[in-house]
C-alpha positions in Angstrom: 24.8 19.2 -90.9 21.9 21.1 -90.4 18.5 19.4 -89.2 15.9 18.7 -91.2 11.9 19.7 -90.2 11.2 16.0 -89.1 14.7 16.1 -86.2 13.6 19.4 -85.3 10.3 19.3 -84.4 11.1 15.5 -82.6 13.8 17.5 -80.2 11.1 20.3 -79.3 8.9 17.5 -78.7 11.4 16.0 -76.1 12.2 19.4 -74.6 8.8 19.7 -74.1 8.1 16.3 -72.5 11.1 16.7 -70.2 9.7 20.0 -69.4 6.2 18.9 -68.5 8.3 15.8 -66.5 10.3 18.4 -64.4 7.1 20.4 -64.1 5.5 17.7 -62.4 8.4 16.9 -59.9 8.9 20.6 -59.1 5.3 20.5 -58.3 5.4 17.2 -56.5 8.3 18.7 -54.5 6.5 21.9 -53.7 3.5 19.8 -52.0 5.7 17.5 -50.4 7.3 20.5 -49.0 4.1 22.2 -48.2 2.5 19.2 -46.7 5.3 18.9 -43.9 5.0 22.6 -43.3 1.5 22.8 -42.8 2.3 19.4 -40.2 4.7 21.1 -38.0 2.5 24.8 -38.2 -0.3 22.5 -36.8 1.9 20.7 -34.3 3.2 24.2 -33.2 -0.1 25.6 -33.0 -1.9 22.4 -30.9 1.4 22.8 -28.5 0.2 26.7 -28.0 -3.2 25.8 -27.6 -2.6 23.3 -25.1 -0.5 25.4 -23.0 -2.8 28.2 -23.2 -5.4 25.6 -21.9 -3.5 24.2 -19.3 -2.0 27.4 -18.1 -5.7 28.6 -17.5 -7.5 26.0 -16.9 -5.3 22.7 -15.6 -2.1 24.4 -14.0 -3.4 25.3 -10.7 -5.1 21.3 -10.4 -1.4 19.5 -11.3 0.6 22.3 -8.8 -1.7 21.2 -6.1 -2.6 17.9 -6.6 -1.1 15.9 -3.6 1.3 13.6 -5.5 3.2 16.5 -6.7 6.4 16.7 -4.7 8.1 19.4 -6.8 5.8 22.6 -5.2 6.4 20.4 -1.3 10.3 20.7 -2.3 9.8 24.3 -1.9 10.0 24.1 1.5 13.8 23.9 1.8 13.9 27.3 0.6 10.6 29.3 1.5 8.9 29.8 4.7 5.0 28.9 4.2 2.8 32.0 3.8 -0.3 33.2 6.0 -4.0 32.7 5.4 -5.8 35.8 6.3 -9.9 36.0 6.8 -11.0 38.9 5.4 -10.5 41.6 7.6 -6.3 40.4 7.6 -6.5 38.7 11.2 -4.3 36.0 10.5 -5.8 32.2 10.6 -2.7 29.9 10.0 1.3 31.1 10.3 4.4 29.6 10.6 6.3 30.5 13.9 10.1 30.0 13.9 12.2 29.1 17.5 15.6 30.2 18.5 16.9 27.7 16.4 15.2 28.7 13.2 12.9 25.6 13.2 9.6 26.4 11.7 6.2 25.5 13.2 3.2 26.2 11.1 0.3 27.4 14.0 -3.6 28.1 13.9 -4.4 30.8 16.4 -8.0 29.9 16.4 -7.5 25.7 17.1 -10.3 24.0 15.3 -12.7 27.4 14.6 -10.9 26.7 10.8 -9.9 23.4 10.8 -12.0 22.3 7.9 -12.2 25.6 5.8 -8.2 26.4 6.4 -7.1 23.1 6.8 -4.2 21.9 8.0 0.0 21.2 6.8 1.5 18.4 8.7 5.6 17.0 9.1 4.7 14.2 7.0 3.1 16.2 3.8 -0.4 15.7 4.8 -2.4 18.9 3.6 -6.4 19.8 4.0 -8.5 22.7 3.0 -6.6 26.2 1.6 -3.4 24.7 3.1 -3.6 22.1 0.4 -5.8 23.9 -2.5 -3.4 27.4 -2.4 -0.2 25.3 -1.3 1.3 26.4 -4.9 0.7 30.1 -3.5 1.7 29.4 -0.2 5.3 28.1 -1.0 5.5 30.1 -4.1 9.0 32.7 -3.8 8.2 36.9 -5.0 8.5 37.1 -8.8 11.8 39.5 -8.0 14.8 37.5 -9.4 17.2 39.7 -7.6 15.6 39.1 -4.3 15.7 35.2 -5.3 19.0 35.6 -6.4 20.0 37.2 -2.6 18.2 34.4 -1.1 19.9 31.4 -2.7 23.3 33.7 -2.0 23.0 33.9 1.5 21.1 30.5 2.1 18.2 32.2 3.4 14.7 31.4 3.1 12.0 33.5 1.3 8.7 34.3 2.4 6.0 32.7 0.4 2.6 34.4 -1.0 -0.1 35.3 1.2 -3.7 33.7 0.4 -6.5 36.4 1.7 -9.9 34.5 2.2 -13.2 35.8 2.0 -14.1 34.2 5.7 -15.3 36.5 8.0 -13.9 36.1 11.5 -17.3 37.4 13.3 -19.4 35.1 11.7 -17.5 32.1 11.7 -17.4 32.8 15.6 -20.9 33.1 15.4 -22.2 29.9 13.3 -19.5 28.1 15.8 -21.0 29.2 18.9 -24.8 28.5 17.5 -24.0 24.8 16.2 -22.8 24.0 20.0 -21.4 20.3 20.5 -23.9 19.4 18.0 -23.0 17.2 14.6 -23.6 19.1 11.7 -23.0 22.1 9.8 -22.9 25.4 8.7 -22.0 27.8 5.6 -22.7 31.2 4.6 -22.3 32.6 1.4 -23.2 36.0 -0.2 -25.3 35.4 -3.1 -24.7 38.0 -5.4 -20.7 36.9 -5.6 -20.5 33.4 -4.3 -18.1 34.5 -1.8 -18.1 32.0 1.3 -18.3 34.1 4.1 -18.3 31.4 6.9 -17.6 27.3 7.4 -17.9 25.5 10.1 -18.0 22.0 10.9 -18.2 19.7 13.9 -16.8 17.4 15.1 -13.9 19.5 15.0 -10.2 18.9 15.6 -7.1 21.1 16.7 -5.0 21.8 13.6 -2.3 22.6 15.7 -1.3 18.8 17.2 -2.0 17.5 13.7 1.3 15.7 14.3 0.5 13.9 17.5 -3.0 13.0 16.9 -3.8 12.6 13.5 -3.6 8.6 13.5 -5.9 8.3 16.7 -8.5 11.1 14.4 -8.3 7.9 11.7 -9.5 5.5 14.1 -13.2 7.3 14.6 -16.1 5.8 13.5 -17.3 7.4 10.2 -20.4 9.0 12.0 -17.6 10.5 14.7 -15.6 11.4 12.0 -13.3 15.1 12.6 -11.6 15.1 9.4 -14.8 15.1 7.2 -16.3 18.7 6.5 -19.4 18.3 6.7 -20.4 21.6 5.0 -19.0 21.0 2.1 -18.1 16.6 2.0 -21.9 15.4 4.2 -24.3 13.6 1.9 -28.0 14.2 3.6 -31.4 13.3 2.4 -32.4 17.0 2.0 -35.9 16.7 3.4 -38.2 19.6 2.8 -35.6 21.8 1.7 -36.0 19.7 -1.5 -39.4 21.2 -2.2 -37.4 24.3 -3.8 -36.9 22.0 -6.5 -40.4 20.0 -6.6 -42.1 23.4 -6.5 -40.4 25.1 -9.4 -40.8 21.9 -11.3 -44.0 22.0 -10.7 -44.1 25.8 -11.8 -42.7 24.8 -15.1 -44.6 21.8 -15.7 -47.9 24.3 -15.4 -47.0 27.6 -16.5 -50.4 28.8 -16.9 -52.1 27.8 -14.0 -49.8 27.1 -11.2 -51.7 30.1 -9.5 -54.3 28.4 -9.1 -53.3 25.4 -7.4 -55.3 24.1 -4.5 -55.5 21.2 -2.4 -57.1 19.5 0.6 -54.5 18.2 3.5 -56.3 15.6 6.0 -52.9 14.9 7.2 -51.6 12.8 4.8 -52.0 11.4 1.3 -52.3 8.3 -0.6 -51.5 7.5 -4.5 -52.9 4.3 -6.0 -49.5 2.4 -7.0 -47.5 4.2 -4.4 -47.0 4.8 -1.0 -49.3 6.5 2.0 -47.1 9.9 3.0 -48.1 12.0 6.4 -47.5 15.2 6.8 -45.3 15.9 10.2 -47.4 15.0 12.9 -50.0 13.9 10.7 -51.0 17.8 10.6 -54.0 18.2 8.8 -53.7 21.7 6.9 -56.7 22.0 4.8 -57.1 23.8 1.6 -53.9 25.2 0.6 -52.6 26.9 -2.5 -48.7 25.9 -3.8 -47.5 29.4 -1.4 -49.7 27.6 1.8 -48.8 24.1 1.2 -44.7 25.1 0.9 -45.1 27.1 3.8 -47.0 25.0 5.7 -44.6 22.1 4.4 -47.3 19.7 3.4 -45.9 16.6 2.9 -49.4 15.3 1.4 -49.6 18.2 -1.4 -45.9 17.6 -2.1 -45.9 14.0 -2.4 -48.8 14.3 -4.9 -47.0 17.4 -6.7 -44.3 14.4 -7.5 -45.9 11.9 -8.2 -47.6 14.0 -10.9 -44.1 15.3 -12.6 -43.1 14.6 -15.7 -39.9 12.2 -15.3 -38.0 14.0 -18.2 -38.4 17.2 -17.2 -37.9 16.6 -13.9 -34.6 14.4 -14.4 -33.5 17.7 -16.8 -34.2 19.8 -14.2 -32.1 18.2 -11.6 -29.6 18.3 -13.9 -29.4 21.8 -14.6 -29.1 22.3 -11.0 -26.0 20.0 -10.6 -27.3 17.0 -9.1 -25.0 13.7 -10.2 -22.7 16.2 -11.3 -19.6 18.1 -10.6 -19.3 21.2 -8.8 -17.0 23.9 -9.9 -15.0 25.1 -6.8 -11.8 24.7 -6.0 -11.8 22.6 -3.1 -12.9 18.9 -1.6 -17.0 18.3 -1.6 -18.8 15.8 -2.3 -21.5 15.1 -5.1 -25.0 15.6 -4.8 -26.7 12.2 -6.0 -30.9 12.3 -7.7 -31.2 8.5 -8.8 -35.3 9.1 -10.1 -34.9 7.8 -14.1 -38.0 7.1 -16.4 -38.7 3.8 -15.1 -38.8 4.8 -11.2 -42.3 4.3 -9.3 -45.1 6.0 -8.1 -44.0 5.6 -4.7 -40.2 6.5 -5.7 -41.8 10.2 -7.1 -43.7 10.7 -4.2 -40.3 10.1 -1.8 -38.5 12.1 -4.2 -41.3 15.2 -4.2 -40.7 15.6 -0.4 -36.8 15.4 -0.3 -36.8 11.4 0.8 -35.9 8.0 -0.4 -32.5 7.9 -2.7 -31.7 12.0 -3.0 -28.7 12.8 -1.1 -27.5 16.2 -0.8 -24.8 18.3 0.4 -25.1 21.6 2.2 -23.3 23.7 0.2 -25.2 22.3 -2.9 -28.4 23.1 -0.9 -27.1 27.2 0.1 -25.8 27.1 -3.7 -29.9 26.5 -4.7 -31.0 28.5 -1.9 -28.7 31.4 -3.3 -29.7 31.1 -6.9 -33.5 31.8 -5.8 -31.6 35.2 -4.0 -29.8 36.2 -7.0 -32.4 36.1 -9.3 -31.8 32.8 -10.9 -28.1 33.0 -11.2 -26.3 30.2 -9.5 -22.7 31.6 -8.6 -19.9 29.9 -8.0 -19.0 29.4 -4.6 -14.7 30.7 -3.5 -13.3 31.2 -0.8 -10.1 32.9 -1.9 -10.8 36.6 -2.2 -6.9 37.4 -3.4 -3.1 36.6 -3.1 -0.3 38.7 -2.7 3.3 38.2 -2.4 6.1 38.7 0.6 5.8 42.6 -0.6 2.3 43.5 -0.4 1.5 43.4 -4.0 -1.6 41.4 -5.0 -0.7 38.8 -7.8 -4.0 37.2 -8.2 -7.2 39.1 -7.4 -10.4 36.4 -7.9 -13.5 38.0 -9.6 -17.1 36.5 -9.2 -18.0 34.4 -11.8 -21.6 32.7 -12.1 -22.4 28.8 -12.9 -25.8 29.3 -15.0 -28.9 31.1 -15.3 -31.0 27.7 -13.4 -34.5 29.8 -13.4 -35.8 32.7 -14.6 -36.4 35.9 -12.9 -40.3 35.6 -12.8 -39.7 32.1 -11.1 -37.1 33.2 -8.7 -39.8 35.7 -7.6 -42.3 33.5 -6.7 -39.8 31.1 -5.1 -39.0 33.9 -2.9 -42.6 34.6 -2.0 -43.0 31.1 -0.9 -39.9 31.4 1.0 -40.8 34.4 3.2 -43.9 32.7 3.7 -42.3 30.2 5.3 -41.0 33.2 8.1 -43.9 34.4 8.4 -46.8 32.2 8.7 -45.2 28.6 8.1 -42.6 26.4 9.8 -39.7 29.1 9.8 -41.1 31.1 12.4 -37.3 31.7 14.5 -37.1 34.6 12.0 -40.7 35.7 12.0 -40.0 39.0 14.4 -36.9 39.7 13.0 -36.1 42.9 11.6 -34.0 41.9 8.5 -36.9 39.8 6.7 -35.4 36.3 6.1 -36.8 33.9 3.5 -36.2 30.0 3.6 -37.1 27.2 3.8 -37.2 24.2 6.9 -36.0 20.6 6.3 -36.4 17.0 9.0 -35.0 14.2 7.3 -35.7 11.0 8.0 -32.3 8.8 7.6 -33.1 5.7 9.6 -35.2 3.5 11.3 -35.0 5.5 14.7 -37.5 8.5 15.5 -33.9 10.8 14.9 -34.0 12.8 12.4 -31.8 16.0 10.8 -32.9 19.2 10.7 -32.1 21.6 7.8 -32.7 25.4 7.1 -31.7 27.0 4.2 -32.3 30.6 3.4 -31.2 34.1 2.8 -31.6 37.5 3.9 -33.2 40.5 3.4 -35.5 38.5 0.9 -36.2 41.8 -1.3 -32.7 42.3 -1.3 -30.3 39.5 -0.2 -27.1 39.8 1.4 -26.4 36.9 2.5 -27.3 33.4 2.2 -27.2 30.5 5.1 -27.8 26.7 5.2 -27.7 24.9 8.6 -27.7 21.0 9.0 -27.9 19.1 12.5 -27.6 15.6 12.5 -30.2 13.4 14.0 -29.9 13.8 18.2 -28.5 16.8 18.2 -29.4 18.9 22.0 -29.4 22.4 23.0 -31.4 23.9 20.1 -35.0 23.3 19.0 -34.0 22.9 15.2 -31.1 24.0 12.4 -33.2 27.2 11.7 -32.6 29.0 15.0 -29.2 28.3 14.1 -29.5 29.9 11.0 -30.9 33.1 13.2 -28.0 33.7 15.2 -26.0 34.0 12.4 -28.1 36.2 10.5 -28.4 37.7 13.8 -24.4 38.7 13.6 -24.6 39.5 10.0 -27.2 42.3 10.5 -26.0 43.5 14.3 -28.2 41.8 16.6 
């Protein structure tokens, strides 16, 4: 029977609903569908992002870090690789008997005990034995010679790390700091390349094994495991007034030229404290070059105690204080505790290097540096490359800078006042010399006693700096007037002298 208008048009009615029904779940399928796509893209895509990350910028922290036995179980099958200094003479090797048993050795005893470190039988690791111990134990990326190895049970030679230490002036800063506490490191500006560390007390990396519990029962102030170069905290004394005077650059751009003041030897601030200059010294009128030359205490104390606390606490900032340093090895951080509530007296203290600031010297050479290069703090390594058991460099480490911490106009003037300090102010050890060093002195009080450290940091040639040097002695130190005529023997050796 055929249909009538009425039972047609219901049934194209229904077709059409259950279309528009079937519509709906094809489209509610196709967006369930494209919603658990999109999930697992984005799951895939975070995974390759995060290894890309830690590939560059974790992997070589997790291979190193000390609780991670997998790299140390490389030692059943590879025989540790040399650190070099710059010039290839070989600073750490491992020596095998008759018998095949290994012996990791240091040809120069404690000269590189804090820089190169040590390995010891228990798993103990310092310095580039512990930072490149990845490299060190690391097999050549030739599967066939790996493949040979694990055939014929032999062991394979791990990668050699070449530092950027120079063997000359290592000698040199070593010789200079004598049996005195304290500390010395060179770096060249331009790069950041460490060219010398040395730290005393030392020890002999080579009877690690015997004597490494009797080296934990020093005192802390006896201490031969702590670098001092890189791990010392020191109130920073005058060096400080690097920082003080370029705050006080910034804080009067337009007139800091024309700064003067009268030194009667020392200098009072209602609501603070009375600060002498050294020896109560009375230096008389004195622009900002005169008074950091002459390293006025008086003008200095007033300079900070007339800062702005903001920009002052920025400034710190931008130069790393209370913050972490980027290298890849053990320091420790450089501590500014001035905030906006701190005191007349606390500004003053803080103008001069004193009261709470504690500093490092490699923070101090990395300051001292940025002044040499322009404004452009670099970052300090001492790794210039690796290569493996064949020769063949694998990694190759390329300078790489920090931040731009001053302008090029203010690391000018900085400089001025630094050379002034050679040659008509309290760095006089270099006055003569024929290479033109800039710097500046430090004596830090740290105690109640009439001891004192002594600090120079500085670089050389000032109109075109090669190298950079920063010298602490600890309070009692003999032998040597102060740290800068340590400084001077080793820019001595730099330059040939």
């Amino acid at each position: 029977m055929a249909e009538n208008k009425k039972q047609v048009r219901q049934r194209k009615n229904k077709n059409a609903q259950n279309d528009i029904v079937d519509n709906e779940k094809k489209d509610l399928r196709n967006k369930e569908t494209n919603i658990i796509a999109f999930f697992f893209v984005g799951l895939f895509m975070a995974t390759i992002v995060y290894l890309c990350v830690f590939n560059i910028k974790d992997a070589g922290k997790v291979v190193n870090n000390p609780y991670n036995k997998r790299v140390d179980s490389q030692e059943a099958k590879v025989i540790r690789g040399d650190i070099l200094s710059d010039d290839g003479t070989v600073l750490a090797t491992t020596l095998l008997d008759e018998d095949g048993n290994e012996k990791r050795y240091y040809p120069f005893d404690d000269l590189f005990c804090h820089s190169v470190g040590f390995t010891s039988l228990t798993g103990m690791k310092t310095g580039l034995e512990q930072s490149q111990n990845f490299y060190l134990l690391k097999e050549t990326d030739n599967v066939l010679d790996q493949i040979g190895n694990d055939i014929s049970g032999g062991k394979a030679k791990g990668h050699n790390v070449t530092t950027t230490l120079d063997l000359e002036l290592t000698q040199a800063a070593y010789k200079a700091l004598g049996n005195n506490k304290g500390a010395v490191i060179a770096m060249e500006p331009s790069t950041g390349k460490i060219l010398a560390m040395v730290s005393n007390p030392t020890f002999d990396a080579n009877v690690v094994n015997t004597d490494y519990d009797e080296w934990l029962t020093y005192d802390s102030s006896d201490s031969v495991l702590l670098n001092r170069a890189t791990q010392g905290l020191y109130p920073p004394g005058s060096t400080f007034k690097i920082i003080t005077a370029l705050a006080y650059i910034r804080q009067n751009q337009n007139d800091y030229y024309n700064y003067s003041y009268n030194c009667d030897g020392q200098a009072y601030i209602s609501g603070g404290t009375t600060i002498a200059c050294f020896d109560h010294t009375a230096h008389g009128y004195e622009d900002l070059r005169k008074a950091f030359a002459n390293s006025c205490n008086s003008a200095f104390s007033t300079i900070g105690a007339g800062l702005n606390k903001t920009s002052f606490i920025n400034l710190c900032n931008t130069f790393l204080f209370n913050s972490n340093l980027p290298v890849g090895f053990e320091y420790s951080k450089s501590t500014m505790s001035v905030t906006k509530d701190s005191s007349v007296s606390e500004m003053q203290e803080t103008g001069i290097g004193q009261g709470k600031t504690m500093m490092s010297p490699l923070h101090n050479l990395m300051i001292a540096a940025s002044v040499a290069n322009d404004g452009v703090m670099m970052t300090p390594y001492m790794v210039d490359n690796i290569s493996d058991s064949e020769g063949r460099v694998v990694v190759k480490n390329q300078p790489s800078a920090i931040d731009t911490v001053m302008s090029a106009e203010e690391a000018e003037y900085l400089t001025e006042c630094m050379r002034a300090v050679v040659t008509s102010g309290t760095g006089y050890a270099m006055k003569n010399s024929s290479y033109e060093a800039a710097g500046k002195t430090g004596s830090a009080q740290y105690d109640d006693s009439e001891k004192y450290h002594s600090w120079f940091t500085g670089f050389a040639p000032y109109d075109n700096p090669q190298i950079a040097v920063c010298v602490i002695l600890e309070g009692g130190y003999s032998g040597v007037s102060s740290a800068q005529y340590v400084a001077k023997a080793v820019f001595d050796t730099y330059f040939g002298y």
